[in-house]
C-alpha positions in Angstrom: -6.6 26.8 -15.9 -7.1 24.4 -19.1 -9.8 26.7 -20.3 -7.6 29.6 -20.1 -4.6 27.6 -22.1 -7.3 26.6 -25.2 -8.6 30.4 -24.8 -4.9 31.4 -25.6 -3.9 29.1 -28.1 -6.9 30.3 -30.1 -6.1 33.5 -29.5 -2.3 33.1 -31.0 -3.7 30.9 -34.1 -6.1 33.0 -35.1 -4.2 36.2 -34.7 -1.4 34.2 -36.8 1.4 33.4 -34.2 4.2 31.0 -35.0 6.5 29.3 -33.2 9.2 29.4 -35.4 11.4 32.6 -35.9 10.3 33.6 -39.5 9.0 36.8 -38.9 9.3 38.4 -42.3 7.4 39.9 -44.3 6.8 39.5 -48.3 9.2 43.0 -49.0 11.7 41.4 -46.9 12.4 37.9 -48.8 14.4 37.4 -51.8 12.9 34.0 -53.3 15.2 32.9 -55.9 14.5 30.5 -58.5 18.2 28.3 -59.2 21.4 28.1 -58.0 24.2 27.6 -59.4 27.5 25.5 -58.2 31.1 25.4 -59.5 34.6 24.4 -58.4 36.1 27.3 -56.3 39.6 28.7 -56.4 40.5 27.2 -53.4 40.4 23.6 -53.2 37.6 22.4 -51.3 35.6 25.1 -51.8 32.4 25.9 -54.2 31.9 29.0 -56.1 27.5 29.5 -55.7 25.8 32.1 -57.5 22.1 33.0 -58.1 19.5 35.7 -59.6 18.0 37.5 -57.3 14.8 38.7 -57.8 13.9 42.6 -57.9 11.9 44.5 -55.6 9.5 47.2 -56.8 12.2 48.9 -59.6 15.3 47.7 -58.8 17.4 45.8 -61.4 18.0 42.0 -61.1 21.2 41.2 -58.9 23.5 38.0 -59.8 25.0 36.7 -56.3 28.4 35.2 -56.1 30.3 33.7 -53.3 32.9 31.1 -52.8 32.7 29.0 -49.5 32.6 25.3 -48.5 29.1 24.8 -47.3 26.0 26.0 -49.5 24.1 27.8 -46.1 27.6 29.8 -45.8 26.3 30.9 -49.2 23.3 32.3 -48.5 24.6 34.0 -45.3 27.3 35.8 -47.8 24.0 37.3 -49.9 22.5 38.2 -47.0 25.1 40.5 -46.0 24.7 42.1 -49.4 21.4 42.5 -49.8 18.5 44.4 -47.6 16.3 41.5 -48.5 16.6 37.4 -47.2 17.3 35.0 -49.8 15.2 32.3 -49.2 14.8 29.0 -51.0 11.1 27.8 -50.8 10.8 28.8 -55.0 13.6 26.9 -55.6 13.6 25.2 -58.6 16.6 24.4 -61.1 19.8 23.5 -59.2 23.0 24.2 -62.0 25.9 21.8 -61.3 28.8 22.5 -63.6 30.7 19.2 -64.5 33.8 19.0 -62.7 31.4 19.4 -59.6 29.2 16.3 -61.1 32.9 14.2 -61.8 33.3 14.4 -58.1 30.2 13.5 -57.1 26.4 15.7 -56.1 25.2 13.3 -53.5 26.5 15.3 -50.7 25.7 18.5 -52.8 22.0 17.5 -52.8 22.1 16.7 -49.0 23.4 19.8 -48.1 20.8 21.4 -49.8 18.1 19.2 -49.0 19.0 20.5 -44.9 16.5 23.4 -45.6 13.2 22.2 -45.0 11.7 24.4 -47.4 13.8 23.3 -50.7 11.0 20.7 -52.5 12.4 17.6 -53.7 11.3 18.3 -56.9 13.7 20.6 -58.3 15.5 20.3 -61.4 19.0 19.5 -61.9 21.1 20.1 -64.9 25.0 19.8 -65.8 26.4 22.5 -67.1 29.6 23.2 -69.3 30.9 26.6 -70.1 30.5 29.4 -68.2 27.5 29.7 -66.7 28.3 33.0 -64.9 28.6 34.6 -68.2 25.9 33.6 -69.7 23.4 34.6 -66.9 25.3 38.3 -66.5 24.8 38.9 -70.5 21.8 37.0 -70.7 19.8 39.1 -67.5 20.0 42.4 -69.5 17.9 41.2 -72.3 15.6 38.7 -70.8 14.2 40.3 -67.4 12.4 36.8 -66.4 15.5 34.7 -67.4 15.1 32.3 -64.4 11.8 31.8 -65.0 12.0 31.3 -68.5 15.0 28.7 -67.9 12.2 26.6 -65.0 9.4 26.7 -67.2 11.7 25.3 -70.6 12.5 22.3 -68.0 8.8 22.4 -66.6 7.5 22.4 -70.2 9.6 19.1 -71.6 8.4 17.0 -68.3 4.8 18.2 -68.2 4.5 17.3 -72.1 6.6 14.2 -71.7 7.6 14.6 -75.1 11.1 12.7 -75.0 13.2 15.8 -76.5 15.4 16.3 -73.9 16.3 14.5 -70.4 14.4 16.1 -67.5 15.4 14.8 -64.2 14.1 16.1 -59.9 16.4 15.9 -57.0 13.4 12.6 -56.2 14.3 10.9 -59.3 17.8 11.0 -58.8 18.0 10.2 -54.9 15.6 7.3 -55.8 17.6 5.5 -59.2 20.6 6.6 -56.8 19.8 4.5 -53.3 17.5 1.7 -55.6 19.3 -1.3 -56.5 20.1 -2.1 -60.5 19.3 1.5 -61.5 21.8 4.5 -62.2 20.7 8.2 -62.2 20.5 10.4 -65.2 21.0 14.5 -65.8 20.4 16.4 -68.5 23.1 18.2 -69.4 23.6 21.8 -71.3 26.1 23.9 -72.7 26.5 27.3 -71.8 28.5 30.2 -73.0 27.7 34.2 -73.4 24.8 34.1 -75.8 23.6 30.2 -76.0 22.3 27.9 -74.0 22.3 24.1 -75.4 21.2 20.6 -74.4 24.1 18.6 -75.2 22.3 15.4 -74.1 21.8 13.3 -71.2 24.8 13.2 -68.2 25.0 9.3 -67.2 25.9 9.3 -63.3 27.8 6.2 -60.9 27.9 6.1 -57.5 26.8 9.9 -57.4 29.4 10.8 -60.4 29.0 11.7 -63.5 31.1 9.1 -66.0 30.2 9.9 -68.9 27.1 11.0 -71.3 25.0 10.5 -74.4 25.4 13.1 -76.6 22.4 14.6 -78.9 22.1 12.3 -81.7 22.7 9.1 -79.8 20.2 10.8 -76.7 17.0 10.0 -79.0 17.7 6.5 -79.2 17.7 6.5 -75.5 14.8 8.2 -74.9 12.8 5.7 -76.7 14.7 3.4 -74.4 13.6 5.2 -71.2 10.0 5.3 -69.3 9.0 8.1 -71.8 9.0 6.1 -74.9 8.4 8.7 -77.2 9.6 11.0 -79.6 8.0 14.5 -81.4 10.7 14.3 -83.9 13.5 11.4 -84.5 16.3 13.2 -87.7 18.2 10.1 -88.9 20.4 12.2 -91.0 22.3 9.0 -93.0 19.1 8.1 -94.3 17.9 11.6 -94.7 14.8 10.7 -93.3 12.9 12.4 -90.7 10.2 11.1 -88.5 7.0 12.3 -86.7 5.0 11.3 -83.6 7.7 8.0 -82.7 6.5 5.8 -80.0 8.0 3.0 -79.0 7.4 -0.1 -76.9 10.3 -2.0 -75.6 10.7 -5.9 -74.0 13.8 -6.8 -72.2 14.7 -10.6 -71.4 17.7 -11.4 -69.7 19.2 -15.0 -70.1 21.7 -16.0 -67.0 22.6 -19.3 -69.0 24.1 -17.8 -72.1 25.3 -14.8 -70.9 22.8 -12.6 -73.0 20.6 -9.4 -73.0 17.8 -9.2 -75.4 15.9 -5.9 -76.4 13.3 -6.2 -78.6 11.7 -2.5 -79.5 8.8 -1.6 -81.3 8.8 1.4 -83.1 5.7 3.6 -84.6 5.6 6.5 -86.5 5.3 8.5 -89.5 7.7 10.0 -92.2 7.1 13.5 -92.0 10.1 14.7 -94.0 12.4 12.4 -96.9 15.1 13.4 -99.3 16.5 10.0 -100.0 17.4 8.5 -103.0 14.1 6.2 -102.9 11.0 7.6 -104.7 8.7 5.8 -102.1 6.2 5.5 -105.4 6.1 2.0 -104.5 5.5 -0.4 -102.2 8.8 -2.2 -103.0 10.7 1.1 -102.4 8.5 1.9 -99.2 9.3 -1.6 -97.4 12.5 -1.1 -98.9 13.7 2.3 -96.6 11.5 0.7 -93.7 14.6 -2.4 -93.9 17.2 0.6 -94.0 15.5 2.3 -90.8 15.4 -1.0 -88.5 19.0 -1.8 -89.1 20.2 1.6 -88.6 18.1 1.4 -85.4 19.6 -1.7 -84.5 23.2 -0.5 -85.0 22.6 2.7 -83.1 20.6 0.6 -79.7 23.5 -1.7 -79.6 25.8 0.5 -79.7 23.9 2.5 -76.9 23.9 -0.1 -74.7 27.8 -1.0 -74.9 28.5 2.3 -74.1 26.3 1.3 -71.1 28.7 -1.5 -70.3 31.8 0.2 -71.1 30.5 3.2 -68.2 29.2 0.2 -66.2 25.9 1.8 -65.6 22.7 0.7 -65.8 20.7 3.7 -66.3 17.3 1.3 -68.0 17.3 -0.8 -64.9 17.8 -4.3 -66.8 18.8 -5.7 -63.8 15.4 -5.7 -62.5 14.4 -8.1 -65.6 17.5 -10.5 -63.9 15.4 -11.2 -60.2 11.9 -13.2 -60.7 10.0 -14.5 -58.0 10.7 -17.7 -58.7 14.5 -17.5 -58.6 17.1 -17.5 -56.4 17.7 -13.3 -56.3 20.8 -11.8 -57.5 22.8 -9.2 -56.2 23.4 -6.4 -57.6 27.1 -7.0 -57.0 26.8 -9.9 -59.3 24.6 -8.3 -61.5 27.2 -5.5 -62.4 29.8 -8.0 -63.4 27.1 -9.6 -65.7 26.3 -6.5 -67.1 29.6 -5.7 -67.9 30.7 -8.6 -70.1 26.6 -9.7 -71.3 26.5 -10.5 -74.7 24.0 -7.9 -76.5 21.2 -8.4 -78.8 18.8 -5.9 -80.6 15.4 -6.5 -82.8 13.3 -3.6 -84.4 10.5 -3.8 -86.0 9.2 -0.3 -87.3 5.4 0.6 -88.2 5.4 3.3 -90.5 2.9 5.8 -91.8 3.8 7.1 -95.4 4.8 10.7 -95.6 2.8 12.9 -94.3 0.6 16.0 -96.0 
């Protein structure tokens, strides 16, 4: 009898036999590559929308239905379409800001249910009208959801700082580990652009307010990435190449101060100020001009920090040593909140570059 049960279980493996009920085929699944999620006309309820992917020569589809649970979604395209939506390419989940002002914990969860959503899809805040810009944008760009995944894909593989690229794993883990606060990029989006506005600052699951794109490169160089392809300060009308940066925090209980000191390299790439950078004089001279305008910008970064009460560079961490008593994060946020701030920045800097 045992020999005959180990004779059939070979049999069912290697004649592919499964024990769960997906039984289709690759013509019969619809994978799609992002969602989309806004506020629906009824209260409570979500408006979710998606590309669907085109079999053989059929034209690309956009999906829309309003309901209150995101499966209920993808039961509603399934009664429209011939094919099963499923979400095991899932990649870029589109949240539209009033959505992220009430909170995208329970969003996530919800769509973390289906075992065969990764954890390391994208997420992005969106403002305008998505909708819009996917039904104009579909009939000129045929791979439009792929090209929108591999624009994300591209920034985080490269690391290059440009923009904010943040995974449904990076933002459950800043969310549930203590002294840190999740971060989204966030975009613009109406009929023929699509923008990155800057970086959506997020907490307790909502999003409270955000960096916008000139103040975003400072905080980059801030952030694990440390680094910059291009950093425009347009008041010096200077522009420079290949930033790096290297960044100590020290947090003082006894005084009630934070202390970032950030080390900055790089190299001019492009000038139009009213230096001649002939000299030496005049080069050290614009060098001065950058650090303090780096120093104005960081500090002022870092009370809009406060003024959000988030903690989105995970300071706190630098407040618990081994050798001290630890502190709560409870405490911690009320020391955050009224810390006195201070900035150094001391720039290395090539000359302009040929």
């Amino acid at each position: 009898m045992k020999k005959l049960i180990i004779l059939l279980s070979l049999i069912c493996l290697l004649s592919g036999c499964s024990f769960t009920n997906q039984k289709n085929t690759v013509e019969e699944i619809a994978p799609v590559t992002f969602l989309t999620v806004k506020e629906g006309e009824d209260k409570g309820n979500i408006a979710v929308s998606t590309l669907v992917p085109p079999a053989l020569d059929e034209e690309r589809q956009f999906f829309s239905a309003e309901v209150k649970l995101l499966e209920q979604a993808r039961k509603e395209f399934n009664m429209k379409y011939y094919r099963e939506i499923r979400l095991g390419q899932l990649r870029v989940l589109f949240i539209d800001e009033k959505i992220a002002n009430s909170g995208i914990v329970s969003l996530i969860d919800m769509l973390l249910t289906d075992q065969e959503v990764s954890h390391r899809v994208f997420l992005v805040v969106t403002k305008g009208d998505i909708e819009s810009f996917v039904n104009k944008q579909m009939k000129k760009q045929k791979d439009l959801d792929y090209y929108l995944y591999r624009m994300l894909k591209h920034y985080e593989r490269d690391n290059q700082g440009e923009i904010t690229v943040t995974d449904i794993h990076e933002f459950m883990e800043k969310f549930y580990t203590p002294f840190s606060d999740p971060f989204i990029p966030v975009f613009n989006m109406e009929e023929d652009h699509f923008n990155y506005e800057g970086t959506g600052l997020f907490r307790n699951g909502k999003l409270v307010g955000q960096i916008d794109k000139e103040q975003d490169q400072f905080f980059q160089l801030l952030s694990p990435s440390k680094s910059l392809k291009n950093m425009v300060i347009d008041p010096l009308d200077v522009s420079l190449g290949e930033v790096r940066s290297k960044v100590e925090t020290q947090v003082n209980l006894a005084n009630n101060t934070v202390t970032l000191k950030v080390h900055y390299r790089g190299n001019i790439d492009e000038y139009h100020g009213k230096e001649s950078l002939d000299s030496k004089e005049s080069f050290y001279q614009l060098i001065d001009e950058i650090e303090s305008y780096l120093k104005e910008e960081n500090v002022s970064l870092l009370k809009k920090f406060q003024e959000l009460k988030v903690d989105p560079l995970e300071i706190g961490r630098q407040a618990t040593t081994p050798i001290s008593k630890p502190m709560s994060e409870e405490d911690w946020r009320k020391f955050w909140e009224s810390a006195n701030i201070k900035v150094e920045c001391h720039l290395q800097l090539e000359p302009l570059s040929i």
